[in-house]
C-alpha positions in Angstrom: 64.3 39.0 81.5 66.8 36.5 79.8 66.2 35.6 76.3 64.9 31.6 77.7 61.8 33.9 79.4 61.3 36.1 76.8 60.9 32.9 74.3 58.1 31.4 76.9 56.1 34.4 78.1 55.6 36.4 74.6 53.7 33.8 72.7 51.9 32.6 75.6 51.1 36.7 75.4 49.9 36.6 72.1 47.8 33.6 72.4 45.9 35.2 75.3 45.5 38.7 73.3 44.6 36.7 70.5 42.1 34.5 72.1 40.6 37.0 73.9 39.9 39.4 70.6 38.4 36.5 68.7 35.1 37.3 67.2 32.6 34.8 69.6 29.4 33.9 68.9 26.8 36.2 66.6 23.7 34.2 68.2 22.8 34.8 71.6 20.0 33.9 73.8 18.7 36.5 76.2 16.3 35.0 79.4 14.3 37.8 81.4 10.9 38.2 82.0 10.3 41.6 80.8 12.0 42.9 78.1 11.0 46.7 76.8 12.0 48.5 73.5 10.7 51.0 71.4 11.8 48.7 68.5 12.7 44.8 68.0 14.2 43.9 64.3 14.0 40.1 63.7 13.7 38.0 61.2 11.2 35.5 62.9 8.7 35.6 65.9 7.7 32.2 68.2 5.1 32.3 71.0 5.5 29.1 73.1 3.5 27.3 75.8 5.2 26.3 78.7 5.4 23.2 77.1 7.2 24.4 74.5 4.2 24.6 71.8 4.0 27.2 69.1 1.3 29.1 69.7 1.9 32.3 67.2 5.0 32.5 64.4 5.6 35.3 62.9 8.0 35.6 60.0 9.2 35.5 56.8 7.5 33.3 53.7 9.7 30.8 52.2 10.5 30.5 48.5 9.5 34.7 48.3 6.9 36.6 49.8 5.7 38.9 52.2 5.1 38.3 55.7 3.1 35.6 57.6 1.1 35.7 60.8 0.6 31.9 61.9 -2.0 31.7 65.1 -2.0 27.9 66.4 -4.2 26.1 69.4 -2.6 24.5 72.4 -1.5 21.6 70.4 -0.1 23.6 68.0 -2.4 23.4 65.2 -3.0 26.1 62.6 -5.9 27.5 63.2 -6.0 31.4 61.5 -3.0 32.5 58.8 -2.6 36.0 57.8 0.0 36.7 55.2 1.4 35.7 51.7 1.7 31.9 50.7 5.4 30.5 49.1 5.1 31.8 45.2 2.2 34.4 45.9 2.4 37.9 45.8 -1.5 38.4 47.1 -1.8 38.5 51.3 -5.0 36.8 52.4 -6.4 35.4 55.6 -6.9 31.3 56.0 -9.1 29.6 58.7 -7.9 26.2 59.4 -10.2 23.4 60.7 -9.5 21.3 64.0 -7.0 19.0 62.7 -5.1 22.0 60.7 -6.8 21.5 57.6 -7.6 24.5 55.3 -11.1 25.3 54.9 -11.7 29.0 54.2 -9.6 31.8 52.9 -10.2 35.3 52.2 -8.0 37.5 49.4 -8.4 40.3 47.6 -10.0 38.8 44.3 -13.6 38.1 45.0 
């Protein structure tokens, strides 16, 4: 190999080597319609329509907090919460009228 080859096909070499060892991605999207595991470790949980609603979010509460089990209707309203609110440390469960509106909520201090 003369030194004129040398000078074309080693960098093209490293480029491919480098290229190809290049951290991709961290986020990934996996479609199947089964998926089985003893154990799934997420920060956040969405049920959807077929249309794309939420229909349940499970997740973590903003500002601090626990946990937070959202359950919506089919057009995505809130309709039962289970969990911590932003700032509070109590959990408690909220009912939600049929516009989303909080009407009722049970916690610990009655």
């Amino acid at each position: 190999m003369t030194s004129r080859e040398r000078w074309t096909v080693y960098p093209l070499l490293f480029l491919a080597i480098g290229l190809a060892i290049r951290p991709g991605e961290s986020e990934f999207e996996i479609n199947t319609e089964v998926l089985s595991s003893s154990q799934v470790r997420c920060r956040e949980l969405l049920i959807e329509s077929d249309d794309g609603t939420v229909l349940i979010h499970m997740g973590r509460v903003v500002e601090g907090g626990g946990g937070r089990i959202e359950v919506k209707d089919s057009s995505g309203e809130n309709t039962v919460a289970i969990g911590a609110r932003p700032g509070e440390s109590l959990g408690r469960v909220e009912f939600f009228d049929d516009e989303g509106r909080l009407r009722s909520v049970l916690d610990g201090l009655d």
